[in-house]
C-alpha positions as CSV (number, residue, x, y, z in Angstrom):
1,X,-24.7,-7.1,27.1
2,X,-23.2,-10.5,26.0
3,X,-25.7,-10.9,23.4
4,X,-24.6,-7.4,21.8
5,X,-20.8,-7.7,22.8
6,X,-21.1,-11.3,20.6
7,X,-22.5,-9.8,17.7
8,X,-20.0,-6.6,17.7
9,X,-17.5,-8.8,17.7
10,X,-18.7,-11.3,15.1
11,X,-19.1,-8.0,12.9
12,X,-15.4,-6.9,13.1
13,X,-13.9,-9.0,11.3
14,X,-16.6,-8.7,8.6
15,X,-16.0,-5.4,8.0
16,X,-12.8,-4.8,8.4
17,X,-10.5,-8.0,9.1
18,X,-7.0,-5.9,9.4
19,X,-8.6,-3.4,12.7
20,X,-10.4,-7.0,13.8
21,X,-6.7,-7.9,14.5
22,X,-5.4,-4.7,16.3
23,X,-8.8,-4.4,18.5
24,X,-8.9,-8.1,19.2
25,X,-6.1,-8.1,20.8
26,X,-6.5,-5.3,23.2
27,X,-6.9,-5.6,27.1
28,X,-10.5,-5.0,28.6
29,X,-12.2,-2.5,29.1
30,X,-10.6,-1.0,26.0
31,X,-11.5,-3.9,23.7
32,X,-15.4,-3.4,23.9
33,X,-15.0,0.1,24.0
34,X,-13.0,0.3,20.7
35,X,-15.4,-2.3,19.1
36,X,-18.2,-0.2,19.5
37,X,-16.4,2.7,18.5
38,X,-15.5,1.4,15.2
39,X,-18.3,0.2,14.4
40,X,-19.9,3.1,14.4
41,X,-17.6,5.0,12.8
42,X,-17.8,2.3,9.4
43,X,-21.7,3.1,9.7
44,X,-20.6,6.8,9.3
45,X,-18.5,5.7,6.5
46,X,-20.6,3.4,5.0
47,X,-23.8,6.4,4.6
48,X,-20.6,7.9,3.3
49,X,-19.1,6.0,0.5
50,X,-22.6,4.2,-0.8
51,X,-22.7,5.0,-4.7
52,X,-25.2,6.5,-6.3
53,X,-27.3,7.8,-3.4
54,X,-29.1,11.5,-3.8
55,X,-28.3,14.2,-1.3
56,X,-31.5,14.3,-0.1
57,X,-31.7,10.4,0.5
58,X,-27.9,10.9,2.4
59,X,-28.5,13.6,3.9
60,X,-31.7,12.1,5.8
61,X,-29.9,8.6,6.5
62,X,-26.9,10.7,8.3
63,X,-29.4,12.5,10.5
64,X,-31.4,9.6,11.7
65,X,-28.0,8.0,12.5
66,X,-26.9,10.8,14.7
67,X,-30.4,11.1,16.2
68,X,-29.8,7.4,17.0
69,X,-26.3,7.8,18.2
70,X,-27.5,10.4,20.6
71,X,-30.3,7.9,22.3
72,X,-33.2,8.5,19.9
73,X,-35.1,5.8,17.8
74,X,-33.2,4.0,16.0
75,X,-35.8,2.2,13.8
76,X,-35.9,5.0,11.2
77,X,-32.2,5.0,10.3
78,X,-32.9,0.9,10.3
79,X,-35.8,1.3,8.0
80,X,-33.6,3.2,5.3
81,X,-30.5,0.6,5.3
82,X,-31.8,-0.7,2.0
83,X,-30.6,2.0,0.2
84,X,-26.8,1.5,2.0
85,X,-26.3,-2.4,0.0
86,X,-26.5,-5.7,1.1
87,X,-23.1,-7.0,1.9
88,X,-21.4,-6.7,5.1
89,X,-21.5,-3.2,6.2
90,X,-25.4,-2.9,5.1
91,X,-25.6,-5.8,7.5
92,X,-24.1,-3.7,10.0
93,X,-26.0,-0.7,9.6
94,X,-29.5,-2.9,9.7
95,X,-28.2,-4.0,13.2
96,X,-27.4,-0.7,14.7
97,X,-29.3,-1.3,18.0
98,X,-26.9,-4.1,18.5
99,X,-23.3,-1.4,18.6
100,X,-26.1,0.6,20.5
101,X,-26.9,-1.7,23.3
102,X,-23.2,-2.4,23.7
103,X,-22.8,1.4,23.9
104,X,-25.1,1.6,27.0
105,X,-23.6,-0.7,28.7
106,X,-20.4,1.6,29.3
107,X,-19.2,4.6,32.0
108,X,-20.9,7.8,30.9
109,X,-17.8,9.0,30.3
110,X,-17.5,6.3,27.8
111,X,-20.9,7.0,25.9
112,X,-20.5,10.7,25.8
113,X,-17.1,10.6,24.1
114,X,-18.1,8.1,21.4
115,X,-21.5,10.3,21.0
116,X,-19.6,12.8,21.0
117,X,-16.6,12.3,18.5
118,X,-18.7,10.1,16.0
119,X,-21.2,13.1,16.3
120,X,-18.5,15.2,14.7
121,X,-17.3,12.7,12.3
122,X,-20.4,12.2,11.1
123,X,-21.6,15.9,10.6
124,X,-18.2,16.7,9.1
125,X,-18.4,13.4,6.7
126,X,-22.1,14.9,6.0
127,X,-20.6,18.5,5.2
128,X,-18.1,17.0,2.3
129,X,-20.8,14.0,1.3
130,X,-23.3,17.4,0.3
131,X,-20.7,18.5,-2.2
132,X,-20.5,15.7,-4.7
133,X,-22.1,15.6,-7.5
134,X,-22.7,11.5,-8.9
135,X,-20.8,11.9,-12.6
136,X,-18.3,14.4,-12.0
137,X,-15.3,14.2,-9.7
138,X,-15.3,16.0,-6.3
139,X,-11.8,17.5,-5.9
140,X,-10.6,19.4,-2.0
141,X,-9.6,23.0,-2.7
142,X,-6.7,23.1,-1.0
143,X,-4.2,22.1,1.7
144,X,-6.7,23.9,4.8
145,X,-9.7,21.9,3.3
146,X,-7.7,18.8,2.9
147,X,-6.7,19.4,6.6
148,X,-10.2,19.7,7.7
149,X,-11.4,16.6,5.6
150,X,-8.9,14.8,7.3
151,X,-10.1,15.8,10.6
152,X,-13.7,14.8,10.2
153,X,-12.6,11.5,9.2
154,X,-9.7,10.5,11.4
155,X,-8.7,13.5,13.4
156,X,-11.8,13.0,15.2
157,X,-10.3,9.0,16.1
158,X,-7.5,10.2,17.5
159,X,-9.3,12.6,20.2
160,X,-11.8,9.3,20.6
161,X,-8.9,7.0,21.3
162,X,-7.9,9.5,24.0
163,X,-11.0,9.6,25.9
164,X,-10.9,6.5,26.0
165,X,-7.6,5.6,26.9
166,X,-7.8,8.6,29.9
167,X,-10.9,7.0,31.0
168,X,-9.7,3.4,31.7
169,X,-6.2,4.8,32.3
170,X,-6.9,7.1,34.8
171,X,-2.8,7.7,35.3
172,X,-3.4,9.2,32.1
173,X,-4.6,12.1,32.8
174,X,-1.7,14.0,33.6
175,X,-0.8,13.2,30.0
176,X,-4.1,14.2,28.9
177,X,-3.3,17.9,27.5
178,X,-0.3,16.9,25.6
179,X,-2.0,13.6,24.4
180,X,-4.6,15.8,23.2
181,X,-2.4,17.7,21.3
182,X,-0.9,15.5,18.9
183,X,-3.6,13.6,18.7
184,X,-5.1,15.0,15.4
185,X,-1.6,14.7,14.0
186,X,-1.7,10.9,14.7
187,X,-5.4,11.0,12.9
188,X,-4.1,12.8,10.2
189,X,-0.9,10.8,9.1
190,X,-3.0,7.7,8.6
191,X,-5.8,10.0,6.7
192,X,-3.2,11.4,4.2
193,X,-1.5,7.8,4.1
194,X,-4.6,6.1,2.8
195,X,-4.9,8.9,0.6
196,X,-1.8,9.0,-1.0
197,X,-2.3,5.5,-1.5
198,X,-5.7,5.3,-3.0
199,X,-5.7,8.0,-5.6
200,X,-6.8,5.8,-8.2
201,X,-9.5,3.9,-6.4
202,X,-10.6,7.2,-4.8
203,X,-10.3,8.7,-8.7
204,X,-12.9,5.7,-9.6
205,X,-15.5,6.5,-7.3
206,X,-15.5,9.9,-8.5
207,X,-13.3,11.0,-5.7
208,X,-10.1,13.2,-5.8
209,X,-7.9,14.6,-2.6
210,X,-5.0,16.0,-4.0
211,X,-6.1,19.7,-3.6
212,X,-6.8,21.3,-6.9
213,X,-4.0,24.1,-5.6
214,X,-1.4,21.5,-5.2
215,X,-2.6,20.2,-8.9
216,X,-2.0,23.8,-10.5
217,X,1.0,24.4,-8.7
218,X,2.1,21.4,-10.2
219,X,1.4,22.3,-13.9
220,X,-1.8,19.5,-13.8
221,X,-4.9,21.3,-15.6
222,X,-8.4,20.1,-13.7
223,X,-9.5,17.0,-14.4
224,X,-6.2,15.6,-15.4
225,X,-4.5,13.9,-12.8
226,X,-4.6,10.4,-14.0
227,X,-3.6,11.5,-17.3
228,X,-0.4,10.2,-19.3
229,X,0.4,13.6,-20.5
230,X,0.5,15.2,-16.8
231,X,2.1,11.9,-15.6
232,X,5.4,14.0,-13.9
233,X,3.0,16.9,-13.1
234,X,0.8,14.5,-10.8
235,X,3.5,12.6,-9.3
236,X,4.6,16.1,-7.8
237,X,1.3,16.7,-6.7
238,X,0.8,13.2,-4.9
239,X,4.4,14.1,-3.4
240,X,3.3,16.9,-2.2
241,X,0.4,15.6,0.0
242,X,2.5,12.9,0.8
243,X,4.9,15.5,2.1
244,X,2.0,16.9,4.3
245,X,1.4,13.0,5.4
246,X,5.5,12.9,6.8
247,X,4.8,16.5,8.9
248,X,2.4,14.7,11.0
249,X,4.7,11.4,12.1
250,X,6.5,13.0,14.8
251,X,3.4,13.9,16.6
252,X,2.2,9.9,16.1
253,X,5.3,9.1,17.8
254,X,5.1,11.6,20.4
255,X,1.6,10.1,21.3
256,X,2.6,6.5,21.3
257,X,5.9,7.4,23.5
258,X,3.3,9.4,25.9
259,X,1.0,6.1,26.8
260,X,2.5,4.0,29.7
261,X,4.6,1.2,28.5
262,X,3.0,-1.1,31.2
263,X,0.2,-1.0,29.0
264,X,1.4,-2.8,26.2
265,X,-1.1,-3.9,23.9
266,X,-2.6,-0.1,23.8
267,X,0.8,0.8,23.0
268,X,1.3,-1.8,20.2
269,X,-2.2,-0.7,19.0
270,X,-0.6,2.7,18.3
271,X,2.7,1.7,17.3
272,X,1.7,-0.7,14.3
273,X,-0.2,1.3,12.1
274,X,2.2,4.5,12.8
275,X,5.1,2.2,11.7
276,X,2.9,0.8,8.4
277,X,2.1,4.1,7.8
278,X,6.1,5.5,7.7
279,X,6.7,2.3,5.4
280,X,3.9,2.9,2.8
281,X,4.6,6.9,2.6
282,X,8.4,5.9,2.1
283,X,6.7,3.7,-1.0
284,X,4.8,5.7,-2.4
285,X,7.3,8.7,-2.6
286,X,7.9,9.5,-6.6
287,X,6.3,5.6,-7.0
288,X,4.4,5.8,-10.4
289,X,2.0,3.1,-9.2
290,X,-0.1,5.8,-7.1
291,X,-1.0,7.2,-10.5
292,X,-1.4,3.9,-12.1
293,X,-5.0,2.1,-12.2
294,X,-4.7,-1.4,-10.8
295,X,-1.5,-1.3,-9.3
296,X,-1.9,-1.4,-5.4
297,X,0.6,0.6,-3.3
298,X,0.7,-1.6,-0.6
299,X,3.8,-3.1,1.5
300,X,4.8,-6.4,1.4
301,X,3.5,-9.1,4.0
302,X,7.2,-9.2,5.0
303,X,7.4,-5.5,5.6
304,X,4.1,-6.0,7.7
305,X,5.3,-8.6,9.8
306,X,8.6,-7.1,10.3
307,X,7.0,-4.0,11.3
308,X,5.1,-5.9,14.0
309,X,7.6,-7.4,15.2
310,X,9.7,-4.0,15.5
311,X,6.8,-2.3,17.6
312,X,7.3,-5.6,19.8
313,X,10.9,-4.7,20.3
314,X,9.7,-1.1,21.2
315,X,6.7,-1.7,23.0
316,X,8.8,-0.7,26.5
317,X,11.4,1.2,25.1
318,X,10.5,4.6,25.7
319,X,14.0,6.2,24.4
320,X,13.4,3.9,21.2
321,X,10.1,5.0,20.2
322,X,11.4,8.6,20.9
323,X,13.9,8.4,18.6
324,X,12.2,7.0,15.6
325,X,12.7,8.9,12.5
326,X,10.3,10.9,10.8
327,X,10.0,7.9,8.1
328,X,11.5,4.3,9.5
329,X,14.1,3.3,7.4
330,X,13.6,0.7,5.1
């Protein structure tokens, strides 16, 4: 287990050095159990987002990782990880065994949930992956299939984090039910946040999820979004989904008020990327730069650390975290 543990947590920061942070930082058991868990879930996305790759090639790398998610052989799906790059998440996916190993080394009820949840996110990322075509832009239908997206990809997280939490919380569980039911909203926020966000980057890699519906009910023709003519037309279609995005904040705050405050770190865990999340939506509202190439929308490093320190302040104040609003003020 050390040996494997090591290695996870050398990774993390590798492939993702902002989560690194949040997971570091949380008590044990959760810590391990979260490492894993993300881990696998960038493999997921990794089979995902890798350009250029056939359906057929995809769609066989996605079933030998579930086959070895779900405790078969994992020397096939290792075998095809030169088709998935060689920079830091390649490196993770040629290493699988080594999230595995860690994996085995929890609860049952530990391995079944992250079989379980990562199952789903994979199948579902799987289900969109088969639609694109490389050279033409894959576009969501509409609101329901941006919805279901969403689930697949963070939805699924949220319903993860709760197993989880219930099973080294055991006090939990009487929180369990209503935990579990705004815990796709909390997914979802952040899903539609980094969405919003990355329209252009997503536009790049031949990516589009602003539903084409919201896109002709806002006057843009197909194909069009990033387009100076449609420039107003697009913004209210972004707006839109960023709309959608704001819907789903009270249920992040319900969830974060719902874990006990004695467990703090969890708490903060939840509370800082809800709170960056309010901040970048309240950005990007009508903010041209989520239409314009090369021009992040991201919040300041001030507005981060401010943020931080405000889920600090809130970390045991039940009454505060109730009452945020649906966007924190700026």
């Amino acid at each position: 287990m050390s040996e494997a543990l090591e290695w996870c947590r050398t990774m993390l920061p590798r492939v993702s050095r902002t989560f690194a942070l949040g997971i570091s930082a949380l008590p044990q058991p959760f810590e391990q159990w979260v490492t894993a868990g993300y881990l696998l879930c960038r493999i997921v996305d990794t089979v995902e987002d890798v350009a250029d790759l056939p359906w057929e090639h995809r769609r066989r790398i996605f079933m030998e990782f579930e086959d070895a998610l779900m405790g078969g052989d994992p020397a096939p799906f290792q075998s095809s990880t030169s088709l998935l790059g060689g920079e830091a998440d390649g490196d993770l996916c040629a290493h699988i065994q080594q999230v595995l190993s860690l994996m085995e080394t929890f609860p049952p009820e530990v391995q079944s949930a992250l079989r379980t949840w990562v199952g789903e996110m994979s199948y579902g990322m799987a289900t969109y992956a088969r639609r694109h075509t490389p050279g033409e832009c894959t576009t969501l239908h509409d609101e329901d299939d941006l919805r279901r997206y969403c689930w697949y990809v963070a939805g699924t997280v949220g319903h993860l984090l709760t197993d989880l939490f219930v099973a080294g919380m055991p006090e939990l569980r009487a929180q369990e039910t209503r935990l579990r039911e705004r815990a796709t909203g909390f997914g979802l926020l952040l899903q539609m946040t980094n969405i919003v966000k990355d329209v252009t980057d997503d536009w790049e890699r031949e990516w589009c999820f602003i539903p084409k519906s919201l896109q002709r009910a806002a006057g843009v023709p197909e194909g069009m979004l990033l387009s100076e003519q449609y420039r107003h037309e697009a913004q209210s279609a972004v707006d839109a989904v960023n709309r959608l995005a704001q819907s789903y904040f009270s249920d992040a705050v319900t969830y974060a008020s719902l874990l006990p405050s004695e467990a703090s770190e969890v708490r903060r865990f939840c509370l800082v990327p809800m709170l960056l999340a309010g901040r970048t939506l309240s950005l990007a509202d009508g903010n041209p730069a989520t239409l314009t190439p090369g021009i992040p929308v991201k919040v300041s490093r001030e507005t981060v650390m401010a943020e931080i320190q405000r889920a600090d302040r809130l970390i045991h104040d039940d009454a505060g975290i109730a009452s945020l609003s649906l966007i924190p003020a700026a």
